[in-house]
N, C-alpha and C positions, 0 to 999 in steps of 0.2 A: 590879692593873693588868696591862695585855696586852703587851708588847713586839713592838713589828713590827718588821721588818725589810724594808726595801722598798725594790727593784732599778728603779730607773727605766724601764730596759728590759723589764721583764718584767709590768710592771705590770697587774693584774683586779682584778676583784670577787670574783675565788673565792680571791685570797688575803686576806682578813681575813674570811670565811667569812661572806657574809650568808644571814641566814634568807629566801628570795624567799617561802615559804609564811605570815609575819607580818609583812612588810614591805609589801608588794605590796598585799595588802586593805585596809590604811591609807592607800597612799599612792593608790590606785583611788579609795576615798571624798575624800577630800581634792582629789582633781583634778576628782571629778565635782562636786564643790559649786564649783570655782572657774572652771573653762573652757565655753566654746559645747562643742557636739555633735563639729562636723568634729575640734575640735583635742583633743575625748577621746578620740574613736578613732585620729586620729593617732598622738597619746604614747603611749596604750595600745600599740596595735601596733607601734610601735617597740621598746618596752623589753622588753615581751615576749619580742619577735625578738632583742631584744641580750642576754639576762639570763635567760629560762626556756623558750628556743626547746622544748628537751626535752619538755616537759609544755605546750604553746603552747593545746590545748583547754582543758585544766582551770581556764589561770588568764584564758583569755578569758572564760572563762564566769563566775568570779569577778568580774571586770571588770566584766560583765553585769548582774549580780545588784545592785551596787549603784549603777547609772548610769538615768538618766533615760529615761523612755521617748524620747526626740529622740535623747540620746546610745549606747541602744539601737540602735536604727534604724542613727544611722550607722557605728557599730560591726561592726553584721551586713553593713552594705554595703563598708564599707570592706574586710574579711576576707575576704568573696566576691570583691572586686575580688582582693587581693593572692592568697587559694588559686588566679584564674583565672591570673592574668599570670605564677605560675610553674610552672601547668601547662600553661597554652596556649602 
């Protein structure tokens, strides 16, 4: 077993170390089998941006790969929305 220690104030994810490279493909599948289109790409690109902004192509694209074609679509739209509105 793992002992934490955990500061209220200081509180993330990067401290109890999660894997976003084995977590994320599971929980991607699991969202795409249970949500509409608009609200995959929502939470996608939310947690993304809160949790592996770093690498933000790689795990969209994972995202991608196992989402619907509808949830595709809104996906690509949604991200083009967001890449424009922070650089327009």
């Amino acid at each position: 077993m793992d002992d934490v220690v955990f500061f209220a104030d200081e509180g993330g994810s990067w401290q109890v170390g999660v894997d976003w490279q084995k977590v994320l493909p599971a929980w991607f599948a699991c969202l795409s089998a249970t949500v509409e289109p608009d609200e995959y790409a929502h939470r996608v690109v939310d947690v993304v941006d809160r949790f592996v902004k770093y690498d933000r192509d790689k795990f969209l694209t994972m995202a991608a790969r196992g989402a619907s074609a509808a949830q595709r679509t809104a996906l690509t739209e949604r991200t083009s929305w967001t890449t424009r509105r922070k650089t327009g």
